[in-house]
C-alpha positions in Angstrom: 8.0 6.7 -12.4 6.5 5.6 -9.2 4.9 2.1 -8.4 2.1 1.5 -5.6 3.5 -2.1 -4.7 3.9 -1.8 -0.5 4.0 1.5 1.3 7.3 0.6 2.5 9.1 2.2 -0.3 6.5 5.7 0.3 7.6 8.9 2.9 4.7 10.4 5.7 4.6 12.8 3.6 3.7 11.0 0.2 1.2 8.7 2.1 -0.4 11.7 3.6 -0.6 13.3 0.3 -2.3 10.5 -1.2 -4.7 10.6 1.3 -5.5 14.3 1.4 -5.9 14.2 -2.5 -8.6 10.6 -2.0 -10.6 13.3 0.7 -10.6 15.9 -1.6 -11.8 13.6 -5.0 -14.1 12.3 -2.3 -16.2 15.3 -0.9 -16.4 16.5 -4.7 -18.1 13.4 -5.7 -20.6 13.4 -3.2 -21.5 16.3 -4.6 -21.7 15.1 -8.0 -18.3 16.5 -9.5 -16.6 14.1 -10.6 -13.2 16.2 -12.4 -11.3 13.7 -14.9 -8.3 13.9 -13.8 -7.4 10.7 -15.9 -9.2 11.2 -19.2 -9.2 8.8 -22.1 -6.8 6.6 -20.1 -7.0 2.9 -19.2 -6.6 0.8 -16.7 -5.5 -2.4 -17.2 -6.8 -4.6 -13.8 -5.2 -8.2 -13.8 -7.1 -10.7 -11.5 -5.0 -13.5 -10.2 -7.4 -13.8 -7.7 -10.8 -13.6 -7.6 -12.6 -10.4 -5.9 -15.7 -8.0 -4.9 -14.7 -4.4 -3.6 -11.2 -4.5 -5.6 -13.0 -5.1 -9.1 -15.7 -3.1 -8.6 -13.9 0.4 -6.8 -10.9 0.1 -9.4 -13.6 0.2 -12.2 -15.8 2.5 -10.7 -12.9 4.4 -10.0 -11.2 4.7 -13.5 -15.1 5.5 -14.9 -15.2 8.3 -12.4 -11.6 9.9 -13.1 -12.5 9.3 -16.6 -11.2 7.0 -18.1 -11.8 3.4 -18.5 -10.9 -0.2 -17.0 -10.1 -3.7 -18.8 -10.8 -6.5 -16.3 -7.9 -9.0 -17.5 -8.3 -12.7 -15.4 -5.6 -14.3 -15.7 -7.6 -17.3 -16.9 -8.1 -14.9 -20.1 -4.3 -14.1 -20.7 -1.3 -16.3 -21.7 -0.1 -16.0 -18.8 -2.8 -18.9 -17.6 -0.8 -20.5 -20.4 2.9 -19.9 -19.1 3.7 -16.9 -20.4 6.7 -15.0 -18.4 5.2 -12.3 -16.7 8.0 -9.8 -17.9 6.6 -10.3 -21.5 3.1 -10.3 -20.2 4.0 -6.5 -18.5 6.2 -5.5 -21.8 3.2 -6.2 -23.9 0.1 -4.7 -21.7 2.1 -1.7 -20.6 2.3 -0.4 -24.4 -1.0 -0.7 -24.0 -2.9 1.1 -20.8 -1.5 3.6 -19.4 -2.0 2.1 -15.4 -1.8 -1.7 -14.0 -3.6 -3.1 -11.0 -2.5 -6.3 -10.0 -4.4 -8.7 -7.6 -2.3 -11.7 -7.2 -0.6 -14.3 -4.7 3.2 -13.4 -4.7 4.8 -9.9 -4.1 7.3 -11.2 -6.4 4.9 -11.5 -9.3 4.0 -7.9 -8.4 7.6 -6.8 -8.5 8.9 -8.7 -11.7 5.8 -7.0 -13.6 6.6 -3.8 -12.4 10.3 -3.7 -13.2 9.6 -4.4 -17.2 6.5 -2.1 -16.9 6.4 1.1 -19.0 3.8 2.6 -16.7 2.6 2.6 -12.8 1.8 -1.1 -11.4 -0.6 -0.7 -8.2 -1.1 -3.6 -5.9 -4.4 -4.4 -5.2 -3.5 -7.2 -3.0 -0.7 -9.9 -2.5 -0.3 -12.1 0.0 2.4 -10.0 1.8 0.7 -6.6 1.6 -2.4 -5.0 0.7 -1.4 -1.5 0.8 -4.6 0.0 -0.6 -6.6 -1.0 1.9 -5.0 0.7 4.6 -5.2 3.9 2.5 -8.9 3.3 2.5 -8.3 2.3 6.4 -6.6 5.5 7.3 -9.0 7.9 5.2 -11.6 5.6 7.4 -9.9 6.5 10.9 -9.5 10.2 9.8 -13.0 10.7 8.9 -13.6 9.5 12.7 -11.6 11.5 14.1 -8.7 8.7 15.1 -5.8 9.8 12.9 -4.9 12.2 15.8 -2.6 10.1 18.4 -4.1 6.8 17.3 -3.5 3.5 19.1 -4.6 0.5 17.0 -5.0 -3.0 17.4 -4.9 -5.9 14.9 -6.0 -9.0 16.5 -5.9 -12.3 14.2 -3.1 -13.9 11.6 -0.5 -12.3 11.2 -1.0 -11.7 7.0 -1.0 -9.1 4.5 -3.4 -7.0 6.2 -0.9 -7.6 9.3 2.1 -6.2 7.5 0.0 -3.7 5.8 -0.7 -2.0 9.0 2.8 -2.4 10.3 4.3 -0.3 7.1 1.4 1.8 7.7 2.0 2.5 11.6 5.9 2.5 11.2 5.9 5.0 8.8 3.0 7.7 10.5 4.2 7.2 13.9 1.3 6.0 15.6 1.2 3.1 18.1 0.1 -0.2 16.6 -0.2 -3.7 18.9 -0.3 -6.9 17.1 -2.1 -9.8 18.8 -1.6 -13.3 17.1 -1.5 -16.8 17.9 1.3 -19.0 18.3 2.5 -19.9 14.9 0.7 -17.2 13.7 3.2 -14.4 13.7 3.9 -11.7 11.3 6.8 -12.4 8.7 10.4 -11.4 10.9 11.9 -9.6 7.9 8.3 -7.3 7.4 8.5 -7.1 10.9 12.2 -5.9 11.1 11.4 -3.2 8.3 8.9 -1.9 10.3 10.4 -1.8 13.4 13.8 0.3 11.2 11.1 2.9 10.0 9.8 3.3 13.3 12.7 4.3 14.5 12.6 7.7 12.7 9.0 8.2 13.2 8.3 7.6 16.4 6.3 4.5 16.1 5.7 2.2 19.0 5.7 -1.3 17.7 3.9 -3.9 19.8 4.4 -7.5 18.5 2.4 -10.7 21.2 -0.4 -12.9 21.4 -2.5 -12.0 23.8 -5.5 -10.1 22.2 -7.2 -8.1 25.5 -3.9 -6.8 25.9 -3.5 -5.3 22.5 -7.0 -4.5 22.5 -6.9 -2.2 26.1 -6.9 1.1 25.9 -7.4 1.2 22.1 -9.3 3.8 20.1 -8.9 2.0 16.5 -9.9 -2.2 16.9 -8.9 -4.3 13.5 -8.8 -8.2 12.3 -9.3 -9.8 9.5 -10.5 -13.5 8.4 -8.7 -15.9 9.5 -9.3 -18.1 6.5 -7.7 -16.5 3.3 -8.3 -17.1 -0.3 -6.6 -20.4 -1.0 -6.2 -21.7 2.7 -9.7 -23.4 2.7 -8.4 -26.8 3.6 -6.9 -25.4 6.5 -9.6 -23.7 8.5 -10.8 -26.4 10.8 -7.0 -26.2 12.0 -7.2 -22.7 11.6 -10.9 -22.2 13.8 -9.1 -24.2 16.5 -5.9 -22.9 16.9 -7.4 -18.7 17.1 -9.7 -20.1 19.8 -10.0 -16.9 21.9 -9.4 -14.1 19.3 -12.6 -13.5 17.9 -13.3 -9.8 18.8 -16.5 -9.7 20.9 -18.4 -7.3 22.6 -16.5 -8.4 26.0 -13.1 -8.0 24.5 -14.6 -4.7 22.8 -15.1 -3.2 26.0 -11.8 -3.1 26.4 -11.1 -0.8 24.2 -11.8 3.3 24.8 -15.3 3.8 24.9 -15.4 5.7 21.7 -13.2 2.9 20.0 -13.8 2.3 16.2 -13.6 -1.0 14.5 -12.6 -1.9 11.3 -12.6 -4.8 9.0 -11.5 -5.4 5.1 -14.7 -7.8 4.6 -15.7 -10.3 3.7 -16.3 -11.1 7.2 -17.5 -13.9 8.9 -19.7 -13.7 12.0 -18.8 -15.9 14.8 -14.4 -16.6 13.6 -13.0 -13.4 13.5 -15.8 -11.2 14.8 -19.1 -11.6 16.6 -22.6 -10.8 14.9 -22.8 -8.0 17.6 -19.8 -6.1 17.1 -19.8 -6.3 13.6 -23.4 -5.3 13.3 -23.2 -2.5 16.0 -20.1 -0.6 14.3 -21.6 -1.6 10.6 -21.5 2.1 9.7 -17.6 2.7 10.1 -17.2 -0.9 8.1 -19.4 0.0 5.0 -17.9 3.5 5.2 -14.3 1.8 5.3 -15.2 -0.5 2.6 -16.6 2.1 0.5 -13.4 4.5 0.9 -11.3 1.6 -1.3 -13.1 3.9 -4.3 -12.0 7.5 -2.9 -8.6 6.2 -1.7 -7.6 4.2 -5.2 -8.8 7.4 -7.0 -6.4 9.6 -5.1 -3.7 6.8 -5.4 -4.0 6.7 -9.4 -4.6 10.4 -9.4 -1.0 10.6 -7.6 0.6 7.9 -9.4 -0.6 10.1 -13.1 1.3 12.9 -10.8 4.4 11.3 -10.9 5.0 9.7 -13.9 7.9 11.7 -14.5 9.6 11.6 -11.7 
């Protein structure tokens, strides 16, 4: 049985599957055939933290596949009450037949999928969020920038940081990461990465200079710089990424037919400027609205290879 906790522990090949199989569930739907691949089953969608597009595609997404999904806060469980999460996943996982998990620690993640009886999905950590950049990927692809991409992440170096670099390290493509001082990726992610990419082919850029990574690029990504639970830390925060807000001048850097991306929510005037966000608005709502397509095809796989 196979989990969907960081796409470290998934092949090129896998990942690719995944996202040929989200393309495929995807231009069906849009023409109103929606196949149930997952019929009568349920998903069971724990929400440590609170969300928009993760709720609403994972439920969508289950409905569409068929099936159904039980929105569990963990305000609602006894875990709120200090339950061990091994019991919690012994208990649910006779239950559904799926998990989604949106949570703080990977660990909490990990411990519920080792005493789970069925496939544990991450629908965001703060280490990884490794649905996303399946959305992010079936995004660049439908643009035209899977082929020899070069991306830049400009901001903190979080989940959506390591995301890419599991992402990048295992396709081969060449990723730059630009972050301030102090800001950094995690050195163990980082060292992961850089293993993997020497197989694939990967060209790892780590620095803190933002035009830099930006230069040349055909794929342009950040994210806020204010995460869920860091709210007493964004004066601190709004000063020390002076200079890394993604603007139409630092935009220009990038090739000419660059596409930028963003996980939303966003906030105009941090991380990007009302103009750029607002003049590539059509690859962001197209990005955010591939979290349904590419969960589908992740479940869809995951129901694969149960047996395994």
């Amino acid at each position: 049985m196979r989990h969907f906790l960081t796409l470290k522990d998934f092949s090129k090949e896998e990942i690719l599957e995944i996202i040929d199989l989200a393309e495929k569930i995807k231009k069906k739907a849009k023409k109103g055939d929606f196949k149930h691949y997952l019929k009568d089953q349920t998903l069971g969608m724990i929400f440590e933290k609170s969300s928009t597009r993760t709720r609403v595609s994972f439920e969508v997404g289950i409905h569409q596949l068929g099936g159904k999904g039980l929105f569990l806060s963990s305000n609602d469980l006894q875990l709120g009450r200090g339950e061990p999460m091994k019991d919690t996943a012994r208990v649910i996982s006779r239950m559904v037949d799926m998990v989604m998990i949106r949570t703080y620690a990977q660990n909490t993640l990990e411990e519920f999928a080792e005493y789970s009886r069925v496939p544990v999905i991450n629908g965001l950590s703060d280490s990884y969020h490794p649905v996303q950049l399946m959305a992010d990927y079936l995004t660049m692809r439908e643009y035209g920038k899977d082929k020899n991409p070069i991306v830049a992440y400009v901001g903190d170096g979080n989940n959506m940081a390591h995301s890419w670099l599991m992402l990048a390290s295992k396709l081969g493509f060449e990723l730059r990461i630009a972050t301030p001082k102090g800001y950094e990726v995690d050195s163990t992610i980082l060292e992961e990465a850089l293993t993997f990419a020497s197989s694939s082919g990967a060209v790892i850029k780590i620095g803190n200079d933002p035009k830099e990574a930006i230069k040349g690029a055909n794929v342009v990504t950040t994210d806020t710089w204010v995460s869920m639970g860091q709210e007493g830390d964004k004066e601190k925060k709004v000063k020390d990424f002076k200079g890394y807000m993604v603007n139409v001048k630092m935009m220009s850097l990038a090739q000419k037919d660059a596409i930028f991306l963003h996980c939303l929510p966003a906030y105009r005037g941090y991380e990007v400027s009302e103009e750029v966000f607002e003049s590539h608005a059509d690859e962001i709502f197209d990005e955010a609205e591939n979290r349904l397509h590419a969960q589908k095809g992740v479940m869809v796989w995951l129901d694969r290879n149960k047996e395994e």
